[in-house]
Backbone as ProteinMPNN parsed JSONL, in Angstrom:
{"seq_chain_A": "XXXXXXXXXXXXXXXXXXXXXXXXXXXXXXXXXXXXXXXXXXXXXXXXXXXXXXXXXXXXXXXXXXXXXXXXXXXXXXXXXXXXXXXXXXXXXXXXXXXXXXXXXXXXXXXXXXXXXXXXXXXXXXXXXXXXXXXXXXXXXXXXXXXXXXXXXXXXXXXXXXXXXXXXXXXXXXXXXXXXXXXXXXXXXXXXX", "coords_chain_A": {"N_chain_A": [[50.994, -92.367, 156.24], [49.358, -90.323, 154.524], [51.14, -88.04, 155.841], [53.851, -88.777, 154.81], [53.472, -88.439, 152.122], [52.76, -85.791, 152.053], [54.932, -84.599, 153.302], [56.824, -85.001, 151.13], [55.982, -83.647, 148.84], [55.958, -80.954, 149.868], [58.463, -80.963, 149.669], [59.43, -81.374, 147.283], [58.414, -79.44, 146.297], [59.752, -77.099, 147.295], [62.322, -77.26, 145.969], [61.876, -77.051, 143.827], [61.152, -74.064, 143.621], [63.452, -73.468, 144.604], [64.902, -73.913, 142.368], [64.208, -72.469, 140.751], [64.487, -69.785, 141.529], [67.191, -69.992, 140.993], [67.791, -69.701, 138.146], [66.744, -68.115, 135.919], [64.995, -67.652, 132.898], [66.891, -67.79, 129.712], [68.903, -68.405, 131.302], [71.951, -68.831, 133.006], [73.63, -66.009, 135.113], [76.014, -64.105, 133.199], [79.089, -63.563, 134.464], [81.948, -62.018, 133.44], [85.54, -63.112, 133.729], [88.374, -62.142, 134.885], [88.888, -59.855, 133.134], [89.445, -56.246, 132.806], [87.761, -53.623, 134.644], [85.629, -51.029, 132.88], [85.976, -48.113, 131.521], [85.19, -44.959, 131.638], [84.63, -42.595, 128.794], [86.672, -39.705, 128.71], [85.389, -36.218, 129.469], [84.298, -33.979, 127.016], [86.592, -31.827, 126.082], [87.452, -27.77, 126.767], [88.013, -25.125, 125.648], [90.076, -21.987, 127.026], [90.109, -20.151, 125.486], [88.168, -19.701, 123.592], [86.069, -19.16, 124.939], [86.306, -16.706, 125.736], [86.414, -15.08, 123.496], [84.153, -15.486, 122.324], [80.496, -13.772, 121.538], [78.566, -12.163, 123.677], [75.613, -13.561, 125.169], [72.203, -12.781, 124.116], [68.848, -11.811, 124.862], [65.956, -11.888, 123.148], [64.5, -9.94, 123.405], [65.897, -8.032, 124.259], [67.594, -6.997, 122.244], [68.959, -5.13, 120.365], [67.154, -3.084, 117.641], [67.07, -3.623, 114.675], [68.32, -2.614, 111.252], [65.306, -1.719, 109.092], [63.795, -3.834, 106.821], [63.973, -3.772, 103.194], [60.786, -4.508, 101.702], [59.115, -6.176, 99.53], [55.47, -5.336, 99.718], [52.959, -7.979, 101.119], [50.429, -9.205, 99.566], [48.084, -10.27, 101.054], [45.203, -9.185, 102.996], [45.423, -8.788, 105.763], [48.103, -7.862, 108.241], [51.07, -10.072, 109.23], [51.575, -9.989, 111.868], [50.76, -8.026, 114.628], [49.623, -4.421, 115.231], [48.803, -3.726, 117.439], [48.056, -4.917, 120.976], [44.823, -6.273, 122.022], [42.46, -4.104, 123.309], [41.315, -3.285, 126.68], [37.898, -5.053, 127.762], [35.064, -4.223, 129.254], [34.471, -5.859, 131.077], [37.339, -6.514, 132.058], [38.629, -4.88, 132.499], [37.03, -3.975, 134.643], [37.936, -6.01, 136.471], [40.572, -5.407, 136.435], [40.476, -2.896, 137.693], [39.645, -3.827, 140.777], [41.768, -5.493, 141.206], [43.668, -3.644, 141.57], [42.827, -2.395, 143.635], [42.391, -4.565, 145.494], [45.337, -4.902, 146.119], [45.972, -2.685, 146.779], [45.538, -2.666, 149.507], [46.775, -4.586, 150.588], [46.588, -7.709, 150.229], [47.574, -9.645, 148.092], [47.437, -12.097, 146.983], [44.809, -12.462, 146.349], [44.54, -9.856, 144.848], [46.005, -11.328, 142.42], [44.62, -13.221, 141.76], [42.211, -11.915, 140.374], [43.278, -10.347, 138.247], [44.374, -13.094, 136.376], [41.795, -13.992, 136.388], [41.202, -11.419, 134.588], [42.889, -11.544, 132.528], [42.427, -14.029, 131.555], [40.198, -13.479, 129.724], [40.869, -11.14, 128.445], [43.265, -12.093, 126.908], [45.53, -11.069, 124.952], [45.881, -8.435, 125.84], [48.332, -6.058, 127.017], [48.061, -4.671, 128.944], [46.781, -5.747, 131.396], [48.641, -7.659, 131.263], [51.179, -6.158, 132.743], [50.054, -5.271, 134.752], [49.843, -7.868, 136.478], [52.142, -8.494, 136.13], [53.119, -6.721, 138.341], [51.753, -7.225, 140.503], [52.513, -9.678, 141.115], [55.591, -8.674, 141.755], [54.623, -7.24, 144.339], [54.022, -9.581, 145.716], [56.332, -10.365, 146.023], [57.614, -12.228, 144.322], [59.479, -12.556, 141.897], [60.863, -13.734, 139.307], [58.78, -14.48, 138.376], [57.272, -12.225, 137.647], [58.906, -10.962, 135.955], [58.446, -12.608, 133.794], [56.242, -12.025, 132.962], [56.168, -9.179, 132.081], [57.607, -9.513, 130.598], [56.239, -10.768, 128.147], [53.726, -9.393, 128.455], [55.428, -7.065, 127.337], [55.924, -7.967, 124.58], [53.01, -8.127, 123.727], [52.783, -5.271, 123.375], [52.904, -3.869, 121.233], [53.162, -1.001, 118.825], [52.159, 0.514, 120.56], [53.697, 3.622, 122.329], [53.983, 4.334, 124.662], [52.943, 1.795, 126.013], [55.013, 0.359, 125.671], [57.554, 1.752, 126.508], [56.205, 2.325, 129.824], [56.45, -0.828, 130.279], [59.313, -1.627, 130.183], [60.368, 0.24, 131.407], [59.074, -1.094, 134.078], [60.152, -3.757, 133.765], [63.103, -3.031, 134.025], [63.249, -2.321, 136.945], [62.261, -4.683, 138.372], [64.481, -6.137, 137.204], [66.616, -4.864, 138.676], [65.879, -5.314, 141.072], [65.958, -8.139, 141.531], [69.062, -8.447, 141.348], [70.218, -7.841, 138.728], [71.743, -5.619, 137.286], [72.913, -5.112, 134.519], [70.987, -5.798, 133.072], [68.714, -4.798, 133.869], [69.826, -1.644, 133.417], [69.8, -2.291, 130.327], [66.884, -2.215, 129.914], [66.533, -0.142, 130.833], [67.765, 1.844, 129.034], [66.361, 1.046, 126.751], [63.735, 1.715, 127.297], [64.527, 4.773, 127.235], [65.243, 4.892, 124.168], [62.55, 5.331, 122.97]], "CA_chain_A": [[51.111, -92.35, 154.828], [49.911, -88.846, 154.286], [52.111, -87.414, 156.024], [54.849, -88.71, 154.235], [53.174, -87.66, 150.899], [52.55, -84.282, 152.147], [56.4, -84.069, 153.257], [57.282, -85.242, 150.202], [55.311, -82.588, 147.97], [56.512, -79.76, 150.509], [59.916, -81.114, 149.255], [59.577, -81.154, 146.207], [57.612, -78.006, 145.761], [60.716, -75.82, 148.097], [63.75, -77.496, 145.634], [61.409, -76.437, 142.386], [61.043, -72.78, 143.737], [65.123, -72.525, 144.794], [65.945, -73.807, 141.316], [63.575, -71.621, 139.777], [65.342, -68.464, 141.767], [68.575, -69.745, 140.802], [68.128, -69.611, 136.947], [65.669, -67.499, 134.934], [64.521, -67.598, 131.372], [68.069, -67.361, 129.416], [70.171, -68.697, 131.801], [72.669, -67.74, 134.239], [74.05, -64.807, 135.019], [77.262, -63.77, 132.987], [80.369, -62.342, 134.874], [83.192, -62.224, 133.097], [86.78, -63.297, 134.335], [89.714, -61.985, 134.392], [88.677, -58.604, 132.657], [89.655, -55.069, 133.672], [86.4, -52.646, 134.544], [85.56, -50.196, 132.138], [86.551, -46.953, 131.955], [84.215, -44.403, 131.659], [85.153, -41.463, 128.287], [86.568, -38.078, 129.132], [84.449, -35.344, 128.92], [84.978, -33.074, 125.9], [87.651, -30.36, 126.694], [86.761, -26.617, 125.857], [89.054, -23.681, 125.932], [89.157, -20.738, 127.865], [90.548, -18.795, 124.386], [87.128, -19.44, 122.549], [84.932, -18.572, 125.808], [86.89, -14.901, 125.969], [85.979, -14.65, 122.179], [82.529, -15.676, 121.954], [79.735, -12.722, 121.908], [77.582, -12.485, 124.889], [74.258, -13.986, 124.887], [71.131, -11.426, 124.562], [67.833, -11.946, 124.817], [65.57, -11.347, 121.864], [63.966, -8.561, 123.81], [67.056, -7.255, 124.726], [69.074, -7.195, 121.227], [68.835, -3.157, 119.514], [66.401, -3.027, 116.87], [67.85, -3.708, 113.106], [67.328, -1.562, 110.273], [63.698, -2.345, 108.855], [63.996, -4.356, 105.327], [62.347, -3.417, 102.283], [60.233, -5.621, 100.948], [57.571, -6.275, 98.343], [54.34, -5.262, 100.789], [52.58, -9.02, 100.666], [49.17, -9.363, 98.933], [46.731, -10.155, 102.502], [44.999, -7.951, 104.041], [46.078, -8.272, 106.924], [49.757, -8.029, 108.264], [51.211, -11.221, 109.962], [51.599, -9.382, 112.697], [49.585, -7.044, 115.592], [50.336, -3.259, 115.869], [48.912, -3.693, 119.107], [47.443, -5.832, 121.419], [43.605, -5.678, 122.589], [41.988, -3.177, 124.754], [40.458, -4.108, 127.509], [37.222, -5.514, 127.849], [34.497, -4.165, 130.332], [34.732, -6.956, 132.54], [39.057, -7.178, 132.32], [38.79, -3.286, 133.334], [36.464, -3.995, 136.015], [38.827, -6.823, 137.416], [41.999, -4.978, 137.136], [40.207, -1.712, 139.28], [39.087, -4.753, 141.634], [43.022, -5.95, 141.982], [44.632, -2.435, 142.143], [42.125, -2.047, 145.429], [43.222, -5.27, 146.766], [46.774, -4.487, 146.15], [46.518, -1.272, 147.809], [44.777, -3.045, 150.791], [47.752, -6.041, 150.912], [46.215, -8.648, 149.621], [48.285, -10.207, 146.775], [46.858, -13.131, 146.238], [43.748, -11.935, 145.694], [44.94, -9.135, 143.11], [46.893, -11.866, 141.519], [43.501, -14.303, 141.094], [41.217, -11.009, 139.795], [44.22, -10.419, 137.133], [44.597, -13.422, 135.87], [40.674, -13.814, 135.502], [41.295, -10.838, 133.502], [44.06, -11.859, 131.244], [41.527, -14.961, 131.191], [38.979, -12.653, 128.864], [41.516, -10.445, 127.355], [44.561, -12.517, 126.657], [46.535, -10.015, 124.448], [45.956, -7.122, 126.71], [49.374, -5.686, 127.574], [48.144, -4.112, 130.321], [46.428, -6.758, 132.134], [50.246, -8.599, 131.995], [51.721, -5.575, 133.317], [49.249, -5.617, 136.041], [50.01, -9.025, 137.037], [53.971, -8.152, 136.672], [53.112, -5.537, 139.432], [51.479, -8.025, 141.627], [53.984, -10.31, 141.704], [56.502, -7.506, 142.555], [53.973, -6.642, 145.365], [53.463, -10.518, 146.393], [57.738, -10.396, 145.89], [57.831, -13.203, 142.673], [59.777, -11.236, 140.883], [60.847, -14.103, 138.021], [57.034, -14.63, 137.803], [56.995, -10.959, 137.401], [59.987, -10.705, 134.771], [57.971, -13.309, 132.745], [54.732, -11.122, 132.555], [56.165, -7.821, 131.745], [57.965, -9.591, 128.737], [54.877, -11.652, 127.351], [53.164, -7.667, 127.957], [56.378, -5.93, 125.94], [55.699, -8.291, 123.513], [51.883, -7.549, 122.915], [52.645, -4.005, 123.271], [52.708, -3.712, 119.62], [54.386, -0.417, 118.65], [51.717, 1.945, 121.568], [55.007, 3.673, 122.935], [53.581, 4.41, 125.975], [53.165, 0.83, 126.837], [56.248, 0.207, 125.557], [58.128, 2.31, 127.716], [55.854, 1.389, 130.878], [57.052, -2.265, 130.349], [60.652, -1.261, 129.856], [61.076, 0.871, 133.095], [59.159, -1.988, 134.434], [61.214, -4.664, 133.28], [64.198, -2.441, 134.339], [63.131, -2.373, 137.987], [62.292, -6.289, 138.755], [65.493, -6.7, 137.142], [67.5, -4.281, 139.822], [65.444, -6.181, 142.35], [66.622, -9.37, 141.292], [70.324, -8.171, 141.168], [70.806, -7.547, 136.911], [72.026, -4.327, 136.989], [72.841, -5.163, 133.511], [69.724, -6.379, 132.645], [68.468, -3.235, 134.01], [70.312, -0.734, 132.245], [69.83, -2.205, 129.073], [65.792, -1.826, 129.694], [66.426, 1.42, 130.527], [68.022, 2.642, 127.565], [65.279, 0.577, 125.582], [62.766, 3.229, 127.264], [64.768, 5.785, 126.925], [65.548, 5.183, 123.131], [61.162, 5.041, 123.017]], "C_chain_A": [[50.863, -90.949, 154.265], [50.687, -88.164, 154.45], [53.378, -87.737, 155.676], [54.531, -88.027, 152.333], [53.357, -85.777, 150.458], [54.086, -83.472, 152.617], [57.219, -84.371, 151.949], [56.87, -83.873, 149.056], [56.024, -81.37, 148.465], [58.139, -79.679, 149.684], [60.241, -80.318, 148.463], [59.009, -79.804, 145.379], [58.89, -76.644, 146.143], [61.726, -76.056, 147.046], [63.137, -76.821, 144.067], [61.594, -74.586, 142.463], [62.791, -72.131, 144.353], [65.412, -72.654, 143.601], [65.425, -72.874, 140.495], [64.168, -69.989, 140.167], [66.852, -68.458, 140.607], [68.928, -69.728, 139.325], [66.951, -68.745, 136.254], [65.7, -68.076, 133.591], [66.158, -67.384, 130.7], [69.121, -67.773, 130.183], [70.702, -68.085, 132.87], [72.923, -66.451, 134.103], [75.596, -64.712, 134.581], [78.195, -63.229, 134.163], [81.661, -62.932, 134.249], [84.447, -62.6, 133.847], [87.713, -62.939, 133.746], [89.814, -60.472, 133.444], [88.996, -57.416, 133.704], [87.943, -54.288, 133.513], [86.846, -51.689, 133.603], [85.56, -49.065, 132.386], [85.586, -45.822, 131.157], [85.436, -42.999, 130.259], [85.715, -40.428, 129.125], [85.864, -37.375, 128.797], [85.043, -34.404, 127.592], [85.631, -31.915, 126.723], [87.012, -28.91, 125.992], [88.11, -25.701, 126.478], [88.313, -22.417, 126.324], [89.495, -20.021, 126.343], [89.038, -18.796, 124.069], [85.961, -18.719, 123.52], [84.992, -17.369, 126.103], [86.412, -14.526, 125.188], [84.861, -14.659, 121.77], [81.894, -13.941, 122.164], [78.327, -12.786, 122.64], [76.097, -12.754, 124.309], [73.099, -12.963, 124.711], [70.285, -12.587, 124.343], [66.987, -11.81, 123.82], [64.689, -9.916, 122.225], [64.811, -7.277, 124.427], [67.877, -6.56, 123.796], [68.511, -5.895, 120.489], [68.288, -3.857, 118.094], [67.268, -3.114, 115.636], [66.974, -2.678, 112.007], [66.37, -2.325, 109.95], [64.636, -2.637, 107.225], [63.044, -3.946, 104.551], [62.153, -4.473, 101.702], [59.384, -5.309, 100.281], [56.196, -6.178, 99.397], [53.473, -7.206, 100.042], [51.05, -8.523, 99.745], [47.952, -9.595, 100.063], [46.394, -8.857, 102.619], [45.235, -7.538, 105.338], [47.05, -8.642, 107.272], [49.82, -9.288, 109.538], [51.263, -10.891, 111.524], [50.692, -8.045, 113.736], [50.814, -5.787, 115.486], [50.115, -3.065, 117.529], [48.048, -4.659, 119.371], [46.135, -5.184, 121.692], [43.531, -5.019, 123.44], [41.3, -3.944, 125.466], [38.983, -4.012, 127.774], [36.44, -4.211, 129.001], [34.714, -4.418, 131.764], [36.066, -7.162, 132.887], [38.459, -5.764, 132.932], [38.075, -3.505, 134.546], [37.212, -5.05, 137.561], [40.064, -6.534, 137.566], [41.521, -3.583, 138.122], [40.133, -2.904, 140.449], [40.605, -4.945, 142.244], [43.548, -4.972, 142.227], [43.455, -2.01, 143.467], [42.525, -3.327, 146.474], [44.631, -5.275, 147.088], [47.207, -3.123, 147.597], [46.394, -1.848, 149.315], [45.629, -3.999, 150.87], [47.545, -7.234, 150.765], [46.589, -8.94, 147.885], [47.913, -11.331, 145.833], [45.825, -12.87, 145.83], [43.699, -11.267, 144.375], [45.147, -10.317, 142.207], [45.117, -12.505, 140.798], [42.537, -12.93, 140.155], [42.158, -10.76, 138.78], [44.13, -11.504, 136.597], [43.468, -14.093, 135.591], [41.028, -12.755, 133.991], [42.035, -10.959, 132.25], [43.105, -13.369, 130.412], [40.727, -14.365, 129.787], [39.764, -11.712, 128.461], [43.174, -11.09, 127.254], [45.853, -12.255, 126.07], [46.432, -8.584, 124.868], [47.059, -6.904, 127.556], [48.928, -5.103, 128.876], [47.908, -5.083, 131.259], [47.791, -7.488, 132.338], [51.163, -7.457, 132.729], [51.002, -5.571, 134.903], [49.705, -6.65, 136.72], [51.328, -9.03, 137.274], [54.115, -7.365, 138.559], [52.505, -6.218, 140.627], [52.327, -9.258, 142.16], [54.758, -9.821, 142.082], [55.901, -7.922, 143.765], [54.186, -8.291, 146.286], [55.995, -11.201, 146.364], [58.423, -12.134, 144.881], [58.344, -12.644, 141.919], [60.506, -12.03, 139.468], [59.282, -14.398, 137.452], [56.852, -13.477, 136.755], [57.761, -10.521, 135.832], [59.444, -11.122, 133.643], [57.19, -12.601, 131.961], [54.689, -10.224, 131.8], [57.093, -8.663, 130.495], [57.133, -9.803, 127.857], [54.084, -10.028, 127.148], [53.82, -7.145, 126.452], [55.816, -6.768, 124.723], [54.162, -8.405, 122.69], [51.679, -6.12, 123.266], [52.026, -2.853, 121.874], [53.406, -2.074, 119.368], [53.014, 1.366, 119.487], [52.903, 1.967, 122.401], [54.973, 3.709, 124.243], [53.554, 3.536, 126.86], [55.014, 0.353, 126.808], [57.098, 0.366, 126.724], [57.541, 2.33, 129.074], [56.537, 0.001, 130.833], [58.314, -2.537, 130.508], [61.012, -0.795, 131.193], [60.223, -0.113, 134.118], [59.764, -2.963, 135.274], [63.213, -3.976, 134.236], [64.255, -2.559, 135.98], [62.829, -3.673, 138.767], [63.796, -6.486, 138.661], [66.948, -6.392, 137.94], [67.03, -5.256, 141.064], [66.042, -7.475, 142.229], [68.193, -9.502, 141.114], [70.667, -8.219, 139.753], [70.856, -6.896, 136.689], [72.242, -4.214, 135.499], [72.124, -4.977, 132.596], [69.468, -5.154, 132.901], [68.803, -2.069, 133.328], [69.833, -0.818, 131.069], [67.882, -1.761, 128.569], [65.67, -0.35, 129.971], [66.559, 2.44, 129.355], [66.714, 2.122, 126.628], [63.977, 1.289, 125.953], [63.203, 4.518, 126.494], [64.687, 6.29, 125.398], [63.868, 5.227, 122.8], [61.238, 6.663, 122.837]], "O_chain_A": [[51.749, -90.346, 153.658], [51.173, -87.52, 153.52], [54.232, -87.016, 156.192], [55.282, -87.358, 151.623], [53.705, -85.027, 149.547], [54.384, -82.293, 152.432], [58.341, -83.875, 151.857], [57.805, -83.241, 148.566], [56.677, -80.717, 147.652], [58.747, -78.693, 149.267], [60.858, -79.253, 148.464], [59.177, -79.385, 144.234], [58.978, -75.577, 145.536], [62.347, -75.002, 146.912], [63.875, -76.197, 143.304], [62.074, -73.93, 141.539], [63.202, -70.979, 144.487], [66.174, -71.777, 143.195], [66.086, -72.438, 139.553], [64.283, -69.123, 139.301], [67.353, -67.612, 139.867], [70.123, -69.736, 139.028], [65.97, -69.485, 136.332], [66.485, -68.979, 133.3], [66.763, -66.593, 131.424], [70.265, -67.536, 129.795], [70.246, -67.156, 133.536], [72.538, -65.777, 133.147], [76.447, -65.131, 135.365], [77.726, -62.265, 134.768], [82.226, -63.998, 134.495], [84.266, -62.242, 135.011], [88.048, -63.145, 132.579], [90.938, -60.09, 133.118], [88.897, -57.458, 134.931], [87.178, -54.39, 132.554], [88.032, -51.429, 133.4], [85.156, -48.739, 133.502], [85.343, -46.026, 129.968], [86.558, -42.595, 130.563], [85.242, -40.266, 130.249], [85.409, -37.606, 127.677], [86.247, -34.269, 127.376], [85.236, -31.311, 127.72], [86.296, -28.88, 124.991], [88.834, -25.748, 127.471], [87.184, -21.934, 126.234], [88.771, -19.032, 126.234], [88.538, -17.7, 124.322], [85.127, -17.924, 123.086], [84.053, -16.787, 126.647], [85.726, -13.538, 125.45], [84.48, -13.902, 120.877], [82.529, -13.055, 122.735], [77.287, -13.321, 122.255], [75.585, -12.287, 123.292], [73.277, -12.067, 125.536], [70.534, -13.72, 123.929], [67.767, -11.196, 123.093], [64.335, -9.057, 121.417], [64.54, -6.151, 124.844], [68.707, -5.721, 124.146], [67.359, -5.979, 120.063], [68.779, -4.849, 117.553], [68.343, -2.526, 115.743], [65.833, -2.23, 111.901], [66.341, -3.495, 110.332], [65.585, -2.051, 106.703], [61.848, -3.755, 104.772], [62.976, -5.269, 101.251], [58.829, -4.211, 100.344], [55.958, -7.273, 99.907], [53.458, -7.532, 98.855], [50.879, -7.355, 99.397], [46.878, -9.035, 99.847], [46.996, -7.799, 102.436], [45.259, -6.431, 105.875], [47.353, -9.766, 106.875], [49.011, -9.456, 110.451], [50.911, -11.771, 112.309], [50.012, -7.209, 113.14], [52.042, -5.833, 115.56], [50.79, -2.568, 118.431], [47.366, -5.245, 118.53], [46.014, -3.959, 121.679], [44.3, -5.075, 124.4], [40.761, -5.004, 125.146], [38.625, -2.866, 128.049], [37.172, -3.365, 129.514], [34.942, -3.854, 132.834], [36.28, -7.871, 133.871], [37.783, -5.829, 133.959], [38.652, -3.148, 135.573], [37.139, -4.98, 138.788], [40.772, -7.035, 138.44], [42.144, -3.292, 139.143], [40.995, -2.587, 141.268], [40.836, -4.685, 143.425], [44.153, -5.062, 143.295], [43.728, -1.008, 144.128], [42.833, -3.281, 147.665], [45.064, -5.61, 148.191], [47.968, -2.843, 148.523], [47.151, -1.451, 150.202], [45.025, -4.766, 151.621], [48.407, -7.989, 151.215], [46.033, -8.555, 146.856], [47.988, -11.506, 144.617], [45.756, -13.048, 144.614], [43.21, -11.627, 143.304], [44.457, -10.337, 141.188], [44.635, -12.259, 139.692], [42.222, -13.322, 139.032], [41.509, -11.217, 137.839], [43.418, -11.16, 135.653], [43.587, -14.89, 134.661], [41.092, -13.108, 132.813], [41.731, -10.494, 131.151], [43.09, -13.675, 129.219], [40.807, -15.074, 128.784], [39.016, -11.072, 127.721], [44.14, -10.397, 127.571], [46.924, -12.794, 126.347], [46.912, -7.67, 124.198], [47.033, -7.365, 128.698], [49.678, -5.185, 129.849], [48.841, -5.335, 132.022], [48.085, -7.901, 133.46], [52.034, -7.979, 133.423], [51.553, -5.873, 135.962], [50.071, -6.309, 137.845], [51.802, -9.439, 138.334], [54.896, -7.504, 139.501], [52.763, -5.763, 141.741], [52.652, -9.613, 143.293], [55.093, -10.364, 143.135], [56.426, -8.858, 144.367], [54.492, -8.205, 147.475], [56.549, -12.251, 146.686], [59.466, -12.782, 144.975], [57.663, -12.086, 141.059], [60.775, -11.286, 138.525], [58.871, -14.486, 136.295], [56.487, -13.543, 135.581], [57.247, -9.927, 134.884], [59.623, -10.522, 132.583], [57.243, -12.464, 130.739], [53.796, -10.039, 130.974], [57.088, -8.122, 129.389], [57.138, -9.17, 126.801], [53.875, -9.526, 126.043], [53.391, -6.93, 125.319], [55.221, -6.123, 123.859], [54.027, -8.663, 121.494], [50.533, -5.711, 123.455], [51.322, -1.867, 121.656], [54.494, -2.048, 119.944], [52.988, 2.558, 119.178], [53.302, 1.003, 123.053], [55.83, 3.179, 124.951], [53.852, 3.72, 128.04], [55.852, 0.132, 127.682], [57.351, -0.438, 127.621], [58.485, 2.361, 129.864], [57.401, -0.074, 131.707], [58.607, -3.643, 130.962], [61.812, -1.348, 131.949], [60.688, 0.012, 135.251], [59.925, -3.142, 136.481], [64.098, -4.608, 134.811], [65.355, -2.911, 136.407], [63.222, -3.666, 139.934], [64.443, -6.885, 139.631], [67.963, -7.088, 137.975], [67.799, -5.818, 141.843], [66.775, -7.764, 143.175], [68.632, -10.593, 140.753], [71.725, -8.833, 139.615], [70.173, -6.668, 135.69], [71.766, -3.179, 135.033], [72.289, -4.307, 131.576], [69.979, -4.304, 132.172], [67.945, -1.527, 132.631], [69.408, 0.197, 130.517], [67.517, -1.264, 127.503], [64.887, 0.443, 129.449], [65.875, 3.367, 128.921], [66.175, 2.903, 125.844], [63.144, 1.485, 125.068], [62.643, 5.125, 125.581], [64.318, 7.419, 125.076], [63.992, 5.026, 121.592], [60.204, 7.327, 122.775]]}, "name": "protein", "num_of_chains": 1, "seq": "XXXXXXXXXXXXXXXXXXXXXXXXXXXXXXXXXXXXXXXXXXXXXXXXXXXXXXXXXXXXXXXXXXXXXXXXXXXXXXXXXXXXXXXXXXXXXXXXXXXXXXXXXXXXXXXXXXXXXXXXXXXXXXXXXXXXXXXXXXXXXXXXXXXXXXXXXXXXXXXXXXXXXXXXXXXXXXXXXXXXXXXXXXXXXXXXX"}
């Protein structure tokens, strides 16, 4: 007698769990009949005329200086803008001598970590990102490097000196990296310095 109970339950428990596969919540499963598959858009077309005509992309660190605008000087005291970035610190100066000795000695990674302590504690110190440009060179990262010496140019602020360090730089990663282009155009952007 159990054992017909207990084959009975087994039954009825295996035909509950196929019908419960064979339908979910909502119902069956649609498939249409008799329909064609769908056909996927074309992509948008472009012409070669407008891609001859366009004017090449620059960079914003790349694009020749515009005349200066005159304006009404604002009312702050101070301008929205840095003439230059910070000097360095004690302790950044003491950690970029620290990486230009492990540099010299071949140790890259090292330089790199004592730099980017330093950029740690002076964070708008152009030099400290040129530093670190120069260790990536050395450790052969040279879009790492490309990054650095722009984020530098751009807290150079208008000391020409860095300027043009960052520029002939910039100019030399970018021969290394094959952008003779690129190159040139940081050259002249020393040169015109």
């Amino acid at each position: 007698m159990i054992d017909r109970i207990s084959l009975r339950t087994a039954l009825i428990a295996t035909l509950l769990s196929v019908a419960g596969c064979a339908s979910g919540p909502g119902g069956g499963i649609y498939v249409p009949i008799g329909s064609e598959p769908a056909k996927a858009p074309e992509p948008p077309r472009t012409s070669t005329d407008s891609e001859e005509s366009e004017a090449p992309v620059w960079r914003k660190s790349e694009q020749p200086e515009a005349a200066p605008e005159t304006r009404e000087p604002s009312r702050s005291s101070s301008p929205s803008y840095r003439e230059t970035g910070d000097g360095l610190s004690p302790a950044a100066l003491s950690l970029v001598r620290e990486a230009d000795q492990l540099l010299a000695q071949g140790n890259v990674s090292g330089a790199i970590a004592r730099l980017e302590r330093a950029q740690r504690i002076a964070p708008r110190s152009a030099e400290v990102y040129f530093k670190l440009s120069e260790a990536y060179v050395a450790g052969d990262q040279l879009g790492s490097a490309e990054q650095f010496t722009l984020k530098g140019l751009s807290l150079a602020g208008s000391d020409t000196r860095l300027q043009r360090a960052g520029w002939l730089l910039l100019a030399d990663i970018r021969r290394a990296r094959g952008n003779v282009a690129g190159a040139d155009q940081a050259e002249a952007r020393a040169a015109a310095l």
